[in-house]
N, C-alpha and C positions, 0 to 999 in steps of 0.2 A: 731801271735795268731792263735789257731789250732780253728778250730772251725767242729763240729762233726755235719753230718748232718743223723739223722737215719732213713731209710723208711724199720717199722716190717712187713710192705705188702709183701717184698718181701725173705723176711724168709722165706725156704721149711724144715725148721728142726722140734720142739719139745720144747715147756719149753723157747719161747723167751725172756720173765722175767730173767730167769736164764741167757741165752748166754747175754743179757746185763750188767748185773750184772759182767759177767767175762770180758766182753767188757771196763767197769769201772777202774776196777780194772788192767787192764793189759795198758792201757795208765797213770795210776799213775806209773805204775811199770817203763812202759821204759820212762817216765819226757814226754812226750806230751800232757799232760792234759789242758784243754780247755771246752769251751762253748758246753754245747751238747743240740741237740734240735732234738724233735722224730716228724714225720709229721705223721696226725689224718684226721680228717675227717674238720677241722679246720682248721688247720693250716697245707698248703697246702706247696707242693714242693718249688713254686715260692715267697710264704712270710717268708717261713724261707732263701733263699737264699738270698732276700733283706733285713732281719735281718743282716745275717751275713757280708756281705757288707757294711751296717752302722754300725756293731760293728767294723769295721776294720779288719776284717778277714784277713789275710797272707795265710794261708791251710786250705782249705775248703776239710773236708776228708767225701767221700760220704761212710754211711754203708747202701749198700740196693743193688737192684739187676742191672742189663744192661739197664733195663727200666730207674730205679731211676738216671744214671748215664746219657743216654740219653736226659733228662729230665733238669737235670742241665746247662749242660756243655753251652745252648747258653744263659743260663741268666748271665754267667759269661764273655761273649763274652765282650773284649775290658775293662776288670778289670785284673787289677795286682794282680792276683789271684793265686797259686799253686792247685790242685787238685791232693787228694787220695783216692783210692779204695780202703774198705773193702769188699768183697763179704758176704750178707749172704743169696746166690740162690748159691748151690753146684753144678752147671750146669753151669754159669758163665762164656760166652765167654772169657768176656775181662779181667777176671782176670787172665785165664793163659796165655793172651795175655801179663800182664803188670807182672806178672811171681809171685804173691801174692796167696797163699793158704789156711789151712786155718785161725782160729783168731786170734793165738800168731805169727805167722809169719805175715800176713800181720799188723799187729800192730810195729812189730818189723821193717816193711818195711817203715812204719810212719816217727818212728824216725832213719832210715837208712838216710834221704831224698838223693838219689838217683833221681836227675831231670833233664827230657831228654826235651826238646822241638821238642812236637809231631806234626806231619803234622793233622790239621782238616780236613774234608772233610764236602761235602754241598750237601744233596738232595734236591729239591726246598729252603727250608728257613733253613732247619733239620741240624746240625751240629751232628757229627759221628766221630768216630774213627777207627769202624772196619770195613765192609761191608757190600754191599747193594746185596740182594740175589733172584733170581727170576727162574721160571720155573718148571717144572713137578717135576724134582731132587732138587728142593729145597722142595718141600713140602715132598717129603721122606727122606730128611734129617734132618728132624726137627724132626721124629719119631724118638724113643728111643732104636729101632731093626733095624734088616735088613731091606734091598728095600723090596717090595712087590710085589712078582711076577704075582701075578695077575692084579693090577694095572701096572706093567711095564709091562706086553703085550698088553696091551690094551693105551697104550700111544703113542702119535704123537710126535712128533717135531713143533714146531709154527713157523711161519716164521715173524721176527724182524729187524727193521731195526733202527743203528744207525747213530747218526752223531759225528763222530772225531774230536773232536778240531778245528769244525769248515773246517778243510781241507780237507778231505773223508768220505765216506759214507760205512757202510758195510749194505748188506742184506742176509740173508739164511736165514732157517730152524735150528733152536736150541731145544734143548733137555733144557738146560739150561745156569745159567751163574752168574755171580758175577762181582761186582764194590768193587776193594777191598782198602780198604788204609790199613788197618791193618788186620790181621786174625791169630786162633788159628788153629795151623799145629801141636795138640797134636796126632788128628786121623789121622795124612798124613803119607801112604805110605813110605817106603825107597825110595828115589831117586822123591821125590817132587822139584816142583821148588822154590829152597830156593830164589830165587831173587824175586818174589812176594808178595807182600804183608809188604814192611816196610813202617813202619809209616814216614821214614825221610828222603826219594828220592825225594821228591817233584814231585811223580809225580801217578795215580789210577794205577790199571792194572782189566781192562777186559778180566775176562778168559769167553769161550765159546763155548761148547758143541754142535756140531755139525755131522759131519759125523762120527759117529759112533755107534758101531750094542748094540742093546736090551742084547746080549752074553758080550760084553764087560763092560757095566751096571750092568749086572747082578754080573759078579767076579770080581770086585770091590768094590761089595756093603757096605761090613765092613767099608769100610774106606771114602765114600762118607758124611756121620759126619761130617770130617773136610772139605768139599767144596774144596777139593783141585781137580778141575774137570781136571788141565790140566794132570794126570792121564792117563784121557780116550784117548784114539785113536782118533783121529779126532778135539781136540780140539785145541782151537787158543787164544792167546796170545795180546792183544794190551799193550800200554801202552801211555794214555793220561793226559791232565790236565782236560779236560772236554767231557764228554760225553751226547750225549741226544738221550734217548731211544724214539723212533718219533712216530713207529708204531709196535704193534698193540694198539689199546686202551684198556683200565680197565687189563693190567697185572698186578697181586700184587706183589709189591717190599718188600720185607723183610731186616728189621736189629736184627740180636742175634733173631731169629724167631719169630718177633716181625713187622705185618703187619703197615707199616709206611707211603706209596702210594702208585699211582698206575701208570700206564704211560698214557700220553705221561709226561716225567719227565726228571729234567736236572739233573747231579749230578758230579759238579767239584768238586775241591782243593777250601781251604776257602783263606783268606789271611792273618786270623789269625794264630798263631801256640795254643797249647796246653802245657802249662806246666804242667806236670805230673810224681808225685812221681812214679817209676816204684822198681819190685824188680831185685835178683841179677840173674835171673831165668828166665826173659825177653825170648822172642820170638822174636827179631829183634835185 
């Protein structure tokens, strides 16, 4: 049983009436038709997912934004659940993550069911898919232009320290940095590190911005969008199951630029997996 979960909050288009309307009509077309239920000011995220649950739900297809997607994924934590993504936020990390663009393809991706079982990841309680993002260069990368050269002269390095899997400790000065389990490498560079960021290694990768110059920052500004920091000159590479950012206090941690907490914060591998319908188009 398909069951359609819709949040119009996170529609950045025009005429939402209308795109549902075609939304309808194109799940009769390709035979996925199912229970659909829109969330209001009422009828919140969390009681239509426990609807669809007691109705017997099979795919639970979310139409809404990275937030609305967020939002779901841990009330389905330890249900025999499928999960689909419509995006209707055309800015939508994960959906060129899971390779779905825009309505008649990702519909079409519905009934493709193409299903990977995804690695979840965990910041304090928070279950995610994509990454967790922090630092000076994250908050210029959530702008919709270039870095800002007058804010990047005027920016320090912070000095953070983590703890590895429990086995080592790093400390320096960071510029920035990411906890990534999955990520979209639409804006990466030629010659990124494609080893980064899959959803199905079982294991994060902490990239980290370090000793390198304002110059370097600067000419690669285009493509810092995609958080692909290990890019820059000076940056470093881990790869753990769990990490905990110790110190400093109140840094804000971002997911899909979406301020989520702050440190001191742990953020391993969950020990669920994720099932999820992906397209043919995928990023991993």
């Amino acid at each position: 049983m398909y069951y359609y979960l819709i949040d119009p909050k996170r529609y950045d288009g025009r005429n939402f009436e209308s795109l549902q309307t075609r939304l309808l009509s194109l799940i009769g077309e390709y035979q996925v038709s199912g229970e659909t239920a829109r969330v209001t000011s009422i009828r919140r995220i969390e009681d239509l997912v426990a609807t669809a649950i007691a109705h017997g739900c099979k795919t639970l297809v979310v139409v809404g934004g990275d937030q609305t997607l967020v939002e779901v994924i841990p009330l389905c934590k330890n249900k025999n659940i499928t999960i689909a993504f419509i995006p209707l936020d055309s800015q939508s990390e994960v959906a060129r993550i899971i390779g779905v663009d825009d309505l008649d393809q990702a519909v079409a991706t519905v009934a493709k069911r193409r299903v990977v079982n995804m690695d979840l990841a965990k910041i304090n309680d928070r279950l995610f898919i994509s990454s967790v993002n922090f630092g000076f260069l994250e908050k210029q990368a959530q702008k919709p232009r270039a870095i800002n050269l007058r804010a990047l002269g005027g920016s320090k390095p912070q000095i953070m320290e983590f703890d590895i899997d429990g086995s080592y400790r790093v400390k320096d000065a960071f510029f920035a940095g990411s906890i990534i389990n999955s990520r979209d490498v639409s804006l990466c560079p030629t010659g990124y590190d494609k080893s980064i960021g899959s959803p199905m290694d079982g294991v994060l990768d902490l990239v980290l911005v370090s000793n390198t110059s304002r110059y370097d920052i600067w000419k690669n500004r285009k493509v810092l969008g995609g958080r692909c920091f290990e890019v820059l000159s000076g940056s470093t590479v881990i790869r753990a199951k769990k990490i905990k950012i110790e110190a400093p206090r109140e840094v804000e941690l971002y997911i899909s630029g979406l301020l989520v907490a702050s440190t001191p914060a742990t953020i391993e591998l969950a020990k669920e997996k994720l099932k999820m319908i992906v397209g043919r188009d995928r990023q991993f």
